[in-house]
C-alpha positions, 0 to 999 in steps of 0.5 A: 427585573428582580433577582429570584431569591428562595428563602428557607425559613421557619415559623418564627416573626423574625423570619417574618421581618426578614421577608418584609425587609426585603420585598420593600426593596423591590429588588427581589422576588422571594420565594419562601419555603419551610422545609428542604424538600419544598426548598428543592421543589421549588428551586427546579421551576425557578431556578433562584440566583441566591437560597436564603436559609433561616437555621436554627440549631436543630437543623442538620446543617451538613445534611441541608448544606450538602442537598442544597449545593448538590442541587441548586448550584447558587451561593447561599446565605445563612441568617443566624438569629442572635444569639447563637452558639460558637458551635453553630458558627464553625459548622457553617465555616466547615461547610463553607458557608457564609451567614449573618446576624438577625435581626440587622438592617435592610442596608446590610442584608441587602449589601451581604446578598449583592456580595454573594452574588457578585462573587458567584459570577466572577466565579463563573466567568472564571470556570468559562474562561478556564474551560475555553482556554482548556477547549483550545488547548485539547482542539489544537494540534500542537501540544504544550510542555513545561519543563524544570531547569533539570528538563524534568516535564512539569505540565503538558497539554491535554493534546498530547493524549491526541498526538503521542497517546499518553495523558498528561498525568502518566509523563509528569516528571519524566525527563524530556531528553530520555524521552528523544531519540538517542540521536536526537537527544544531544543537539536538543540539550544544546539547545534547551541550554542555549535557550536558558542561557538566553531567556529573551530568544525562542529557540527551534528544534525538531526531534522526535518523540516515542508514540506510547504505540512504540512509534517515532513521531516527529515534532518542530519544537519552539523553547523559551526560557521563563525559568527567572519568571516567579509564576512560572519558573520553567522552560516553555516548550510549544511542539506540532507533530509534523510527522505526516508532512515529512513522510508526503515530502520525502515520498515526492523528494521535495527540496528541503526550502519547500518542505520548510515551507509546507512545515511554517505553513502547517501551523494553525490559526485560531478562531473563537466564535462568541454565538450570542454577542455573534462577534469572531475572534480570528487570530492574526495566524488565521489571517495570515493562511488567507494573505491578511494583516489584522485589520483587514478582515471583520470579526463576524462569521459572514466575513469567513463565509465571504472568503469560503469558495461558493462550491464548499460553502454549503458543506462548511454551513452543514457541518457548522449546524450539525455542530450547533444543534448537537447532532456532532460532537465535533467540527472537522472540516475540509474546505478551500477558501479565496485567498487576498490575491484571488487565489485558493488555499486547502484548509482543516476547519476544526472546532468544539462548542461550549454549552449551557446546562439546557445544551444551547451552544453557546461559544464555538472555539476551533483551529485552522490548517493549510492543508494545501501542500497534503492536498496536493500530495494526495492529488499526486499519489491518487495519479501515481494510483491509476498511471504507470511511473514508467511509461506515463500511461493508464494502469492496469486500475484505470484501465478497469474503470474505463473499460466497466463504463465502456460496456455500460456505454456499449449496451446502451448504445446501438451501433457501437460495440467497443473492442479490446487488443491485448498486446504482449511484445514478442522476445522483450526477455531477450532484450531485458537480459542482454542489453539490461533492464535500463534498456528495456524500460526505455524499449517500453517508453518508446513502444508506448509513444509509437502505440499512442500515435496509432489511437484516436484521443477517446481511446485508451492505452494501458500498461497492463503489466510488464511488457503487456499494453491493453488497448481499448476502443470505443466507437467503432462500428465495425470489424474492419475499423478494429483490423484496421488499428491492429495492422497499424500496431504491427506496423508501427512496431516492425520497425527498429527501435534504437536502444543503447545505441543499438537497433533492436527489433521486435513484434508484438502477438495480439488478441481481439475481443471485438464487441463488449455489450455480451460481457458483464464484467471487465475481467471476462473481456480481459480473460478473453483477450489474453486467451486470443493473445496465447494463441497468437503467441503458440501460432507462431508470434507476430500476429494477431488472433480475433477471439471466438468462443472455442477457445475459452473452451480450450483454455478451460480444458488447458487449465483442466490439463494444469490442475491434472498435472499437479494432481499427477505430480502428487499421486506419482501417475508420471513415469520415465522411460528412456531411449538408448542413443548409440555411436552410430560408427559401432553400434555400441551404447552409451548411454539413455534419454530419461524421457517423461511419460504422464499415465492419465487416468481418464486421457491415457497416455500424455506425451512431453509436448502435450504436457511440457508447455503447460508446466513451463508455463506455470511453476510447475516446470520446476517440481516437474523437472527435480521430479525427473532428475530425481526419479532418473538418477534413482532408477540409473544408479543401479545400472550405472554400478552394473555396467561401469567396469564394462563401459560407464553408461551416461543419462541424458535429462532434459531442463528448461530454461525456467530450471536453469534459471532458478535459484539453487539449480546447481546445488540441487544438481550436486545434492541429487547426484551425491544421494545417489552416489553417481559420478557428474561425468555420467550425467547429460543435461539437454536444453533446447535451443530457443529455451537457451536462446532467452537465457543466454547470459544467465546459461553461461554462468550456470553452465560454467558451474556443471562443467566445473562440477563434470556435468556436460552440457547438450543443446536439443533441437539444434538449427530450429534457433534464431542465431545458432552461431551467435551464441554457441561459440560463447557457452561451454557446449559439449554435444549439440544435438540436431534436430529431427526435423532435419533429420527426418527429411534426410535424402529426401530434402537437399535443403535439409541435407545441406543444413545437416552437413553444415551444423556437423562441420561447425561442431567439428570446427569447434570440437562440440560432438554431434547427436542426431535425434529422431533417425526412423529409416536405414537412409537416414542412419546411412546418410549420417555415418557417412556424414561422420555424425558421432551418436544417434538415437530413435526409433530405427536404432530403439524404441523409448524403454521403461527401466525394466525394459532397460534391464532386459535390454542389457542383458541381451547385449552380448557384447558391450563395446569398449570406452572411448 
């Protein structure tokens, strides 16, 4: 098939002779143009191998040469017809052309073009290879550094814009030991030094190296000297980021042979595929991924597909099309193949197309990863998403993604509905603060096993939280079925639980949600459950509650009570008043009770009980609390100064577990105290026993501080505990305060009686004073100074007081009664 040559000429017969010469060799088809434009035109619809160019002196030659190169990209050669001009020679050497003498013979024109021709295409093939060797450096992920014998960089790799952020360019001549870590800087010279000294080795390092973000990255380096090598003279140094596998493998603590391991099998294989002559380079490093030496696997793209496994075949193909036709720029793949033994491997196929002017890809080149050990990890991290590390069950996570099909599944259904039990194990805080919480983590492994032992396989159990497991049944069809598992649960939980060598008991409160299709999501079943479990728990604990509709009604109006109560605290409608308690052997008055009284702009008047449990159960507790401390020592300072050459009064206010456990309680104490110049022996601090009972280890530290401080400690509500005697022996108690339960029932009640008697004679036993609370007849005041009870208060010796009520109080005392 003849060559296509465009021939500029002019009009004179050499140009003639020229053309003739040439169409007898038959080995050209010539397409004769007279100017540069028609020279242009011609050349888009021919696209020619080589542009003859008759020029004569008048040409412009460096406007022409400059519109043929930029257009037609084909060497050209210049017919110069003798004689000629030096001047005309060197314009056509500037503009680096080549020409001839004319007239000459066939022999030597022709041989002339067919060395332009031949010249154009070793140049060419030099550009291709040059980019395809450019392609697999910018598509590997290890980057390529040549350092001088100072370890200054003299070449690094296009990657390293992919890897550490900078291009090539902006670290030339940069050292490459400042580069380092300042730790890794030393153990790198010594081996870069070794590697120079011994240029046959190639030495293996891992250093890192700052990111151009500022981060370290770190890399697994290989050197080798090259420095005697004329055409290279320099370290060579062959460097893979393998900061993501360090990371996955420190996450799991895998053992340093494995993650050695993981690092050598991180290393890519290469792959070039020649699309017309459709042959596949497949380096010995992509054999080896797969279990392969060379020669066992062919060189076509079907010897790849036969070893993809059939499930990701499709996608491979997919996304190698996508690549071929131009819709991506890029292939980057993740497929699992077979390997030699029959088993699988996780790889990351990446690849880049080479392109012909017309956009035909032409040569597809990439790199292969074993991304097994990622895969693996990622599997691992995806559990550790949806499991509990503690107790190996589902988490919160999965348990709303199985509870949202389970009501998809229960509207669908008929006769099945699904049910949810909340559970929350009753005084687990006991144990976690007396016995650790080494102890308590295994309580909650074991309750896991013993909760798992009363479900069938399709139901599920969660840790949701704490020491809150969610249970989820799905086909149930009745009520009972559902009664039947919770009576299972508090019988598998009664029994005593061996921990630390200790028998510990527990119960567990439960709320029922029983039927799902009326819900439309997760979170509202949930809400529901645990409304049914407070309830549970403010029932009386041990027990389980089947939730109804009434009760969201009074958790919203709970909630509404909550948010009032910040806005009470904000806008100051709490108020205090104070009860005086008296020594019931003289009357006399020793001090008051500051107790919290919340002004409801809408409700009225909120009593403690009412209020209290709300704030306790939030974190208000703690603003209410400093509110009353503070609001009391401010109205009591004044009183304080105007009785205490009389008889120093004392102020009694109540805390709560929450607040003794705070951080910075004691100090908040002394600051407040200090503002308003009052004495710590004035103040009484009451906490009630079941509060003191939860923080029993915690309230023997905080307490020893007060006493220190002179602040005494009262206990409240005292006998109502579950092991009064256990503990008060251990805590530095000054007064216990009985309560009035006991009280109240006094020459009514025996039992009540008897009890009274009991708490007076272990309090003088251990030199800890007695207040009874809630005294509201004669009787009872009788019965409790005969009793030789110390100090008494209620409604029979006073009513609560406001301050000024308090004042007016005082100064209707004729006669105060002398200190003790």
């Amino acid at each position: 098939m003849p060559t296509h040559l465009l021939y500029l000429k002019d009009a004179s017969p050499l140009a003639g002779t020229i053309q003739r010469q040439l169409s007898r060799t038959q080995l050209y088809e010539l397409h004769p143009v007279r100017s540069l434009q028609e020279a242009l035109h011609s050349a888009r619809k021919v696209s020619p191998a080589l542009v003859l160019w008759k020029a004569t002196p008048a040409d412009p030659i460096a406007l022409i040469s400059h519109r043929l190169k930029e257009t037609i990209r084909a060497p050209i050669l210049v017919l110069l017809e003798k004689p000629h001009s030096e001047i005309l020679e060197g314009i056509l050497i500037a503009q680096g052309l080549r020409g001839i003498e004319i007239p000459t013979t066939t022999v030597q024109l022709v041989a002339q073009i067919e060395t332009l021709l031949s010249r154009h295409e070793i140049l060419n093939q030099q550009r291709q290879n040059e980019a395809y060797f450019r392609l697999l450096l910018e598509n590997s992920l290890e980057v390529i550094f040549v350092l001088d014998a100072d370890y200054r960089i003299r070449f690094a790799s296009p990657s390293l814009r992919l890897t550490l952020g900078y291009p090539p360019d902006q670290v030339f001549q940069r050292n490459f030991l400042e580069w380092l870590h300042p730790e890794d800087a030393p153990q790198a010279k010594d081996t870069l030094q070794w590697a120079v000294e011994h240029p046959e080795s190639i030495q293996a390092l891992r250093v890192r190296l700052q990111h151009l973000d500022g981060s370290w990255h770190i890399f697994e380096v290989f050197s080798k000297s090259r420095l005697q090598d004329e055409q290279i003279k320099g370290i060579i140094l062959n460097s893979r980021d393998i900061t993501e596998q360090q990371l996955v493998y420190n996450a799991l603590r895998e053992s340093q042979e494995r993650f050695m391991l993981a690092t050598l099998a991180a290393n890519d294989g290469i792959w070039d595929w020649n699309i017309k002559s459709g042959r596949v380079y497949y380096s010995p490093r992509w054999k080896e991924i797969l279990g392969f030496t060379e020669g066992e696997i062919g060189h076509r793209m079907e010897d790849w597909y036969a070893r993809i496994l059939p499930e990701d075949l499709d996608s491979f193909q997919s996304a190698l099309n996508s690549l071929l036709s131009g819709a991506t720029s890029r292939l980057e793949c993740e497929i699992r193949m077979v390997l030699k033994d029959g088993g699988t491997v996780w790889v990351l196929v990446r690849g880049l197309a080479m392109r012909n002017r017309e956009g035909e890809a032409y040569r597809i080149a990439g790199s292969m990863s074993d991304i097994t050990e990622r895969k693996q990890a990622i599997e691992q991290l995806t559990r550790a998403a949806l499991y509990d590390t503690l107790t190996g069950l589902p988490n919160r996570t999965l348990l709303l993604d199985r509870l949202g099909m389970a009501i998809e599944r229960s509207r669908r259904a008929g006769g099945t509905f699904g049910a949810v039990l909340f559970l929350d194990l009753d005084q687990f805080k006991v144990v976690n603060d007396s016995l650790g919480h080494p102890a308590g983590d295994e309580m909650l492994i074991q309750v896991g096993h013993r909760l798992q032992k009363c479900l069938r396989a399709s139901d599920t159990l969660a840790r949701f939280g704490g020491d809150e497991f969610v249970i989820l049944l799905e086909s149930v069809s009745s009520r009972r079925d559902v009664l039947q598992v919770a009576d299972r649960v508090q019988h598998a939980l009664s029994e005593p639980f061996e921990i630390a060598g200790r028998k510990v008991f527990t119960t567990v409160s439960m709320g029922i949600v029983i039927g799902l299709k009326q819900y439309n999501t997760r979170e509202e079943v949930l809400q529901d459950a645990d409304i049914a479990m407070y309830r549970a728990k403010s029932s009386g604990k041990a027990r389980y509650v089947i939730f109804d509709a009434t009760m969201r009604k009074r958790a919203i109006n709970r909630l509404s009570l909550e948010m009032d109560l910040r806005h009470a605290i904000e806008q100051n409608h709490l108020y205090l008043v104070y009860q005086p308690i008296l020594e019931l052997q003289s009357g006399a008055l020793i001090g008051f009770e500051a107790l919290a009284r919340w002004q409801h702009p809408e409700h009225g008047l909120i009593l403690p009980a009412d209020f209290i449990p709300i704030a306790e159960e939030t974190s208000l507790i703690r603003e209410v609390g400093r509110w009353v401390l503070r609001e009391a020592c401010r109205q009591f300072a004044p009183i304080f100064y105007q009785t205490k050459h009389i008889r120093p009064l004392v102020i009694s206010i109540n805390v709560s577990s929450r607040q003794i456990t705070e951080s910075g309680f004691v100090e908040y104490i002394r600051e407040t105290l200090e503002g308003y110049r009052l004495p710590p022996t004035c103040l009484k601090l009451e906490i009630t026993e079941s509060a003191l009972i939860e923080s029993v280890d915690i309230a023997r530290h905080v307490f020893h501080q007060l006493r220190q401080m002179g602040v005494d400690i009262h206990v409240d509500d005292f006998g109502t505990g579950y092991s009064s005697l256990s503990y008060i022996h251990r805590l530095p108690v000054d007064v216990i305060k009985i309560d009035q339960a006991f009280v109240q029932k006094l020459g009514e009640d025996e039992q009540s009686l008897e009890i009274t008697r009991s708490i007076l004679h272990m309090a003088r036993s251990l030199g800890i004073k007695t207040v009874a609370e809630g005294i509201e007849s004669q009787q009872q005041y009788l019965f409790l100074q005969q009793m030789a009870c110390e100090y008494g208060q209620g409604y029979f010796l006073s009513q609560p007081m406001t301050i000024a009520q308090v004042e007016d109080f005082l100064k209707s005392l004729k006669d105060t009664p002398s200190a003790e």
